[in-house]
N, C-alpha and C positions, 0 to 999 in steps of 0.2 A: 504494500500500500504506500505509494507515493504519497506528503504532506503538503500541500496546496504552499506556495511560497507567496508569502502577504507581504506587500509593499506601498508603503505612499508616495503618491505622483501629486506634487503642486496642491499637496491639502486634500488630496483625496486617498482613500485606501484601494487598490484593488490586490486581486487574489488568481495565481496563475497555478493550474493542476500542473503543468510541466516546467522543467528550467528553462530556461530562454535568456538571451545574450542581453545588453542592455539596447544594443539596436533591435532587436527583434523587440521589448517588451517597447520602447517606444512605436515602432511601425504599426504594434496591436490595437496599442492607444488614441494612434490619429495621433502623435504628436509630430513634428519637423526635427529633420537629422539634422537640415540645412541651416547656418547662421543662427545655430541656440551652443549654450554650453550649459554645463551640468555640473547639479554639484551633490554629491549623498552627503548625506549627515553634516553637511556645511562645512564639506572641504568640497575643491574641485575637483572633478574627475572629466580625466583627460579624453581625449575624441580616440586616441591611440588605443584607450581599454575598454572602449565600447562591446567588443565583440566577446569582453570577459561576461561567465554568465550575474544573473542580478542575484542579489543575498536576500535570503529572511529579511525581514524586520527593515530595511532599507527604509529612509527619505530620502527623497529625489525632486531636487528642484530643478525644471526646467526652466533657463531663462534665455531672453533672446533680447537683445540689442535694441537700445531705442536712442529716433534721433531728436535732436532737438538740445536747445540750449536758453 
């Protein structure tokens, strides 16, 4: 019996029956690979470890660039 891996996306909880990379739990989500960076637990995590799979308990904030001044 596999254990459902729970994680928060941007204030939200979801719950994945399988492992999946951190690109793969993004593309599930609908969220953009393109022009966002990421941060778990409020460090950065680099676009290099994407393809590492996502942990338990994880937050994950996605943030993407805004212009203006």
């Amino acid at each position: 019996m596999t254990i459902p891996i729970g994680v928060t996306v941007n204030g939200a909880d979801h719950e994945f029956a399988e492992p999946l990379s951190v690109r793969e739990m993004l593309a599930r989500l609908e969220l953009p690979c393109q022009g966002v960076a990421l941060a778990v637990d409020g460090a950065v995590f680099p676009k290099s470890r994407w393809d590492e799979p996502v942990g338990r308990g994880w937050t994950v904030e996605v943030l993407t660039a805004v212009q203006g001044g």
